[in-house]
C-alpha positions as CSV (number, residue, x, y, z in Angstrom):
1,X,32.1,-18.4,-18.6
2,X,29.2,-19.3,-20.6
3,X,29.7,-19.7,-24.0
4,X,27.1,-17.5,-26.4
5,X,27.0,-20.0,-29.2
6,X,25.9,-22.9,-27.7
7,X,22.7,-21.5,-25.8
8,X,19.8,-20.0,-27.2
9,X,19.8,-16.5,-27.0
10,X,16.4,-14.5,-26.5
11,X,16.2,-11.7,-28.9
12,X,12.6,-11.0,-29.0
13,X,11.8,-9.6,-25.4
14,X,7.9,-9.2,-26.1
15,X,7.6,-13.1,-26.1
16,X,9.5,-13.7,-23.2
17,X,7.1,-14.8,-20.1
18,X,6.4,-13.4,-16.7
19,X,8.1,-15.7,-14.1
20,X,6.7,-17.5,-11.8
21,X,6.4,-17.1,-8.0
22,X,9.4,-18.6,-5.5
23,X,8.9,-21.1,-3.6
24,X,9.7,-22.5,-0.4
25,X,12.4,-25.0,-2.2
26,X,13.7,-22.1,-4.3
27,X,17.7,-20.4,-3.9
28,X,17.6,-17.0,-5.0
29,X,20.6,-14.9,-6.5
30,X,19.9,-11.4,-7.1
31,X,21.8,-8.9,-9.1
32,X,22.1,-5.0,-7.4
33,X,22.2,-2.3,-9.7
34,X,19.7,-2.3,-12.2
35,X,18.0,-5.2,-10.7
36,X,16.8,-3.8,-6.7
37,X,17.9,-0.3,-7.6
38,X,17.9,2.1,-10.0
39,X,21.3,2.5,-12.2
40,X,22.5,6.0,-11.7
41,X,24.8,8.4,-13.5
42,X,27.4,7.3,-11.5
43,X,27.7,4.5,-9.1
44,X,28.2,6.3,-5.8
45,X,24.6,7.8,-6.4
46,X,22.4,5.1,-6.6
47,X,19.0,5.4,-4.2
48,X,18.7,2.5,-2.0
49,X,14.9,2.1,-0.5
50,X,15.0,2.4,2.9
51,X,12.8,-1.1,3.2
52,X,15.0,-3.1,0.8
53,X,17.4,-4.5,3.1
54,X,14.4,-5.4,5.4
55,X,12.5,-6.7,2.3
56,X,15.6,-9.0,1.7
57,X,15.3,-10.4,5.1
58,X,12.0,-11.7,5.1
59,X,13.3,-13.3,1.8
60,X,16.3,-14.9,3.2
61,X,14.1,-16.2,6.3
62,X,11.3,-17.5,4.6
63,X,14.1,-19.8,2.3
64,X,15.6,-20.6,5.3
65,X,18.8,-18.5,4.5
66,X,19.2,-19.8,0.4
67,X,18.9,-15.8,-0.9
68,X,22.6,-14.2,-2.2
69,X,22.6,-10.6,-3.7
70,X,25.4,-10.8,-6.5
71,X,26.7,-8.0,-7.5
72,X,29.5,-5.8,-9.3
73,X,30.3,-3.7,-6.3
74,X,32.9,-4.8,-4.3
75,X,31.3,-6.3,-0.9
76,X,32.1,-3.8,1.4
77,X,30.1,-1.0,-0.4
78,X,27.4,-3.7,-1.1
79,X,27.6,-4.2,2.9
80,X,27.0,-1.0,3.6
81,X,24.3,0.0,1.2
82,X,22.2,-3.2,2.5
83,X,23.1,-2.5,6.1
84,X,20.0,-4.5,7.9
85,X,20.6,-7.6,5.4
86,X,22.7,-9.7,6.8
87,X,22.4,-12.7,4.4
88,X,24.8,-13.6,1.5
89,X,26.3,-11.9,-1.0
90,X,29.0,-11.6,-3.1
91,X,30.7,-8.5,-4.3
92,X,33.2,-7.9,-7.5
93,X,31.2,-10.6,-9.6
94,X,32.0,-13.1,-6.8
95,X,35.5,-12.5,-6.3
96,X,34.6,-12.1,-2.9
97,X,31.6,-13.6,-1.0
98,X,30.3,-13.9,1.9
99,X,28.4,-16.7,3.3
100,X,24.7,-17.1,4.8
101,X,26.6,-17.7,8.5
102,X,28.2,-14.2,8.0
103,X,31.8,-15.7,7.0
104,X,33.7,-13.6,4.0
105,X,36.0,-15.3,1.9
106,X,38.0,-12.7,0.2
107,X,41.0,-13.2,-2.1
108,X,44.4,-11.6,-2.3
109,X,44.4,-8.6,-5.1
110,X,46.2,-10.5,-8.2
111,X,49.5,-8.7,-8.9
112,X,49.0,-7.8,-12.5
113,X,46.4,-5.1,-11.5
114,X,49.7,-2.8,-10.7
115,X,50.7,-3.7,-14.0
116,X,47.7,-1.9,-16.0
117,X,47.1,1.8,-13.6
118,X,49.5,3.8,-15.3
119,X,48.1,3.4,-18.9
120,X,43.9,3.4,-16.9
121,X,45.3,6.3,-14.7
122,X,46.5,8.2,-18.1
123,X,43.4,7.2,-20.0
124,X,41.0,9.0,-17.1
125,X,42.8,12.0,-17.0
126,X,42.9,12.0,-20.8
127,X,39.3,11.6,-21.2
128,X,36.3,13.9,-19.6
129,X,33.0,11.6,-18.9
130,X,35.7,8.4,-18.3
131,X,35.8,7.2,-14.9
132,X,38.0,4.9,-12.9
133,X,37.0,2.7,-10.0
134,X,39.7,1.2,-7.9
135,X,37.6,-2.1,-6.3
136,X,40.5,-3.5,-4.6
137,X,39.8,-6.8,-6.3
138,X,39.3,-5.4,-10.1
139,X,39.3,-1.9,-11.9
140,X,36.7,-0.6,-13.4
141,X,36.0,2.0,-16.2
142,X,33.2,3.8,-15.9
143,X,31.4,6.1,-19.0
144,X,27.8,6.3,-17.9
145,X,27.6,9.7,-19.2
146,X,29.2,9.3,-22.5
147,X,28.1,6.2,-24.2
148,X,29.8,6.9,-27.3
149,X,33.1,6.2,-25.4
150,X,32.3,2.7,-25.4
151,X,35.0,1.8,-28.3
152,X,37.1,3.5,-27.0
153,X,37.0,2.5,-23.6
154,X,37.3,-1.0,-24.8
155,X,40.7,-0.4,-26.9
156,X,42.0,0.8,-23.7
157,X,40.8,-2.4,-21.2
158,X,42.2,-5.0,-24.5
159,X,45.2,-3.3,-24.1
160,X,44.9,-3.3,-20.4
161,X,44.9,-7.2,-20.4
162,X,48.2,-7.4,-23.0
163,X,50.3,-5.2,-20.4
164,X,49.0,-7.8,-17.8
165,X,50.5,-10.3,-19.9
166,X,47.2,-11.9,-20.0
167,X,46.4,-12.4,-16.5
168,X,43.6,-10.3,-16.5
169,X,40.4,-10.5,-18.5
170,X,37.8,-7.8,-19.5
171,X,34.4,-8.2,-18.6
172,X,32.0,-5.6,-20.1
173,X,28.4,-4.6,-18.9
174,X,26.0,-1.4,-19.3
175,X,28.7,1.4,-19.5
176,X,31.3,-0.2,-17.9
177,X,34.1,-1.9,-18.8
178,X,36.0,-4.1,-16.4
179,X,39.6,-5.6,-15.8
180,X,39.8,-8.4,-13.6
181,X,41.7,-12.0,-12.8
182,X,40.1,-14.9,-14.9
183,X,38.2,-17.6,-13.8
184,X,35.8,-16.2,-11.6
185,X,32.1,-14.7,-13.1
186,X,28.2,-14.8,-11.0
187,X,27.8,-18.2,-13.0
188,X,30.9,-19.5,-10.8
189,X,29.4,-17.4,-7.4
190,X,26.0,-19.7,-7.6
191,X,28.0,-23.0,-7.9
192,X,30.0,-21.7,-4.4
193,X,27.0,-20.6,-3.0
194,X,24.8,-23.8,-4.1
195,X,27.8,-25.9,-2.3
196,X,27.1,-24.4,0.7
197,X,24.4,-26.0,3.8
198,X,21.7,-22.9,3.1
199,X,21.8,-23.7,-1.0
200,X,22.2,-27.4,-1.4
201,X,19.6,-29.4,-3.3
202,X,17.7,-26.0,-4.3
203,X,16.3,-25.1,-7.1
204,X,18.5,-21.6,-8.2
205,X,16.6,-19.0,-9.3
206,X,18.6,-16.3,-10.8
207,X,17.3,-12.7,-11.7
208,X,19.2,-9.8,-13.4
209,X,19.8,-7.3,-15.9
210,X,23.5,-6.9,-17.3
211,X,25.6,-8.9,-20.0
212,X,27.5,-9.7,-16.7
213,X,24.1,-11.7,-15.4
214,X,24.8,-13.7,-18.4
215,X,26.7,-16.8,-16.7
216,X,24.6,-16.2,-13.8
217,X,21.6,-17.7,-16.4
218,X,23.5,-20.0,-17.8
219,X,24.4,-22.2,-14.5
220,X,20.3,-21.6,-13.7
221,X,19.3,-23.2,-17.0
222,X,21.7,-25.9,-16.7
223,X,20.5,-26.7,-13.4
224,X,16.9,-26.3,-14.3
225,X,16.1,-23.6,-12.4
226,X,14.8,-19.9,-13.5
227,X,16.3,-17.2,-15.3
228,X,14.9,-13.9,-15.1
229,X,16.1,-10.7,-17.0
230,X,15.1,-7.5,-16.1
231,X,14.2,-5.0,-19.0
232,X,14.6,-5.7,-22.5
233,X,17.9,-6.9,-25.0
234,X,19.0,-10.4,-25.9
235,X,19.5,-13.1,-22.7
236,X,19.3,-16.6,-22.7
237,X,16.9,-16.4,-19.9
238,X,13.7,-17.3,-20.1
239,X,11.8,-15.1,-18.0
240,X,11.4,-11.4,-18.2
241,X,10.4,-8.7,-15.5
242,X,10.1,-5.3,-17.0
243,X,11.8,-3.2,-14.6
244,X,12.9,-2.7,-10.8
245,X,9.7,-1.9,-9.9
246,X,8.5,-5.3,-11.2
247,X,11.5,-7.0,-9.3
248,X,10.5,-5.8,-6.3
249,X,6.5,-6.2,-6.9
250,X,7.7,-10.3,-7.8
251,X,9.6,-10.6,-4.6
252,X,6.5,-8.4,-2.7
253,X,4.1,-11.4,-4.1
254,X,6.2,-14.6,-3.0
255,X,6.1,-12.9,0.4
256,X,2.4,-12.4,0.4
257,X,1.8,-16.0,-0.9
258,X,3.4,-17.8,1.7
């Protein structure tokens, strides 16, 4: 994972500029929520655009296959919400992947995740406006509707990761807070991905929103390629895009370009 210090962190949003337009020689690897759809109150209610997947698709053709949506979600609900995309993603931060060619490389669920459910079970039931999401790969708490459990919620995942003994780490983002195994973030997803025949000698061009976009940017600047936050807060990238609508108007204008 990236390391804050040593990268220069954007505070002052205003200044940041517009991105430029992909092109041809351009990988792109696109965050979900927040990024091609609206966050919701919870997860499960998100509104997908019935033309995104298709919108996707002319993406992934016209860079001959080098597009990846990256995502929190685990893959299969990814999968299903961008049924008519059949490019590649990755789901749980990159935990789990699948390739441009359709082939899904999917880990074993690490062991210490047993460890931590009774005390996140206990905590939920505990806790009105806490949720729990079991994502086969990682658990997530969820307080979308109660930002002031954000503490809180964090005391709980920290303790989380000393019952695992450390084998789990905590990875937060916008009201959520995430137990997972180490070693894997979006960063580490683009290096996979920019291994792979579709990717290779690319320029990556990464756009998204969260904290958990973070290493995503990081593995873009050190490549020299493009970071692009969506909406405003600190990021070490240095592009902005205002919202999803401007997401999808960028993507909308590469299309029409080319």
């Amino acid at each position: 994972m990236y390391r804050e210090e040593s990268l220069a962190i954007v505070s002052n949003t205003t200044a940041v500029p517009q991105p430029p337009l992909l092109v041809r020689s351009d990988a792109l690897f696109i965050d979900f929520d927040g990024t091609l759809v609206e966050i919701a109150a919870t997860p499960d209610r998100i509104d997908v655009a019935a033309d995104l997947p298709a919108l996707l698709q002319r993406i992934a053709i016209r860079l001959d296959g080098a597009v990846a949506v990256i995502s929190g979600r685990p893959l299969a609900d990814l999968t299903r919400r961008l049924a008519g995309y059949s490019g590649a993603a990755a789901g749980n931060h990159g935990l789990e992947r699948r390739s441009a060619t359709g082939v899904v490389h999917r880990p074993r669920a690490d062991p210490a995740l047993e460890l931590i459910w009774p005390v996140i079970r206990q905590f939920a039931a505990l806790t009105p406006g806490a949720t729990i999401e079991d994502k086969g790969l990682a658990v997530a708490i969820h307080y979308r509707g109660r930002p002031e459990l954000a503490d809180t919620c964090r005391r709980v995942a920290e303790r989380a990761v000393l019952l695992s003994e450390n084998q789990l780490t905590m990875l937060i983002g916008k009201m959520v807070v995430e137990l997972r195994p180490r070693g894997v973030d979006k960063g580490h997803a683009v290096q996979v991905f920019l291994a792979e025949p579709e990717f290779r000698g690319k320029r990556p061009v990464f756009v998204g929103d969260d904290w958990t976009d973070e290493a995503g940017f990081a593995v873009a600047n050190r490549l020299d390629g493009i970071a692009i936050h969506v909406g405003d807060g600190k990021s070490i990238a240095r592009y902005r895009l205002d919202n999803v609508v401007a997401v999808i108007l960028w993507l909308e204008a590469f299309l029409a370009a080319t």
